[in-house]
C-alpha positions as CSV (number, residue, x, y, z in Angstrom):
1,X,-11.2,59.1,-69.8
2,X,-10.4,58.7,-73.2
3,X,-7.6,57.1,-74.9
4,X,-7.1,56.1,-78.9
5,X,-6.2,52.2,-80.0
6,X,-6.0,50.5,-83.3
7,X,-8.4,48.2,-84.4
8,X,-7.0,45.1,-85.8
9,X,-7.5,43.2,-89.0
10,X,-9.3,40.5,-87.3
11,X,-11.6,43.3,-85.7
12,X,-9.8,43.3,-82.1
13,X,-9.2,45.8,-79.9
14,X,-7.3,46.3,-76.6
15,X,-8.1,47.9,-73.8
16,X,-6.0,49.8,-72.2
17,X,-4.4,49.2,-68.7
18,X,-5.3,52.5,-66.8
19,X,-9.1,51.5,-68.5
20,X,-9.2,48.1,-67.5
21,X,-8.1,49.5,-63.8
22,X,-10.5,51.9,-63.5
23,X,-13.5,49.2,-64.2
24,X,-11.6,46.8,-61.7
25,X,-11.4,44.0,-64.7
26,X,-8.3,41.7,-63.7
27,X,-9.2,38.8,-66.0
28,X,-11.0,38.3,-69.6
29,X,-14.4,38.3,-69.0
30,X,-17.8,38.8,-71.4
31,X,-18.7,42.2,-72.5
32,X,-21.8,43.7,-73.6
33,X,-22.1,46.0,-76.9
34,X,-24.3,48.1,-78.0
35,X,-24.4,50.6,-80.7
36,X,-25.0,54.8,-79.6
37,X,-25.3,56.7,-82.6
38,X,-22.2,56.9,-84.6
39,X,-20.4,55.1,-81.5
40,X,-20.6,52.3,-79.8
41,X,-20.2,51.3,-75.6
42,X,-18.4,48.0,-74.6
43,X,-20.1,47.2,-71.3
44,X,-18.3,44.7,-69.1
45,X,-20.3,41.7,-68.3
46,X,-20.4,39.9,-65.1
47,X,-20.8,36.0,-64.8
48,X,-24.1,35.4,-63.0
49,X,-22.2,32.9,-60.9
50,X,-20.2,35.8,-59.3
51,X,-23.3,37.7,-58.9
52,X,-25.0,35.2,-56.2
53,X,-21.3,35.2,-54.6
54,X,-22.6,36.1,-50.7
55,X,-25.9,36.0,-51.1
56,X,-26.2,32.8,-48.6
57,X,-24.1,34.5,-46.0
58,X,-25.1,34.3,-42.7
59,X,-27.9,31.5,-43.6
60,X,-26.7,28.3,-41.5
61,X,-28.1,24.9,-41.9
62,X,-31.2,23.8,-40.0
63,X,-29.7,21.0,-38.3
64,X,-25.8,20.0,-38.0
65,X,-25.0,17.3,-39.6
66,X,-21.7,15.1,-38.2
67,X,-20.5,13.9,-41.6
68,X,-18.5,10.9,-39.7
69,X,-22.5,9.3,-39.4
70,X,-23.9,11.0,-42.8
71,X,-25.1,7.7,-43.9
72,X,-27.5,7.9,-41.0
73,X,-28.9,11.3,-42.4
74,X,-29.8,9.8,-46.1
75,X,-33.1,8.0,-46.8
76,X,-32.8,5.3,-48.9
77,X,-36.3,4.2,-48.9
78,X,-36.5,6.3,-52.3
79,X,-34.4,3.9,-53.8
């Protein structure tokens, strides 16, 4: 896909909507860049937050805790 934009005098460009579809980006997020030759790529960026997102799924706690008698759970000889 390629498609022509206009660089701004700040040094800004936009990307396009049927771009910005096709990489599924929905909200402004880091990018990458990197210079190829005479051109250069503009890698979108994820946040390494949304990376772990479902990497602890399926893992449940050791023991169940009844958070009405957490109190009873915490040691407080540390303190």
């Amino acid at each position: 896909m390629k498609q022509t934009v206009s660089i701004t005098p700040k040094w800004q460009i936009h990307i396009p909507v049927a771009i910005r579809q096709a990489l599924k980006l929905d909200k402004p997020e880091l990018a990458d860049i990197s210079l190829q030759g005479d051109a250069f790529l503009v890698r979108p960026k994820k946040s390494k937050i949304l990376e772990l997102g479902g990497s602890l799924a399926g893992i449940k706690p050791a023991k169940r805790i009844n958070l009405t008698r957490i109190r009873d759970y915490i040691d407080y000889s540390k303190w």
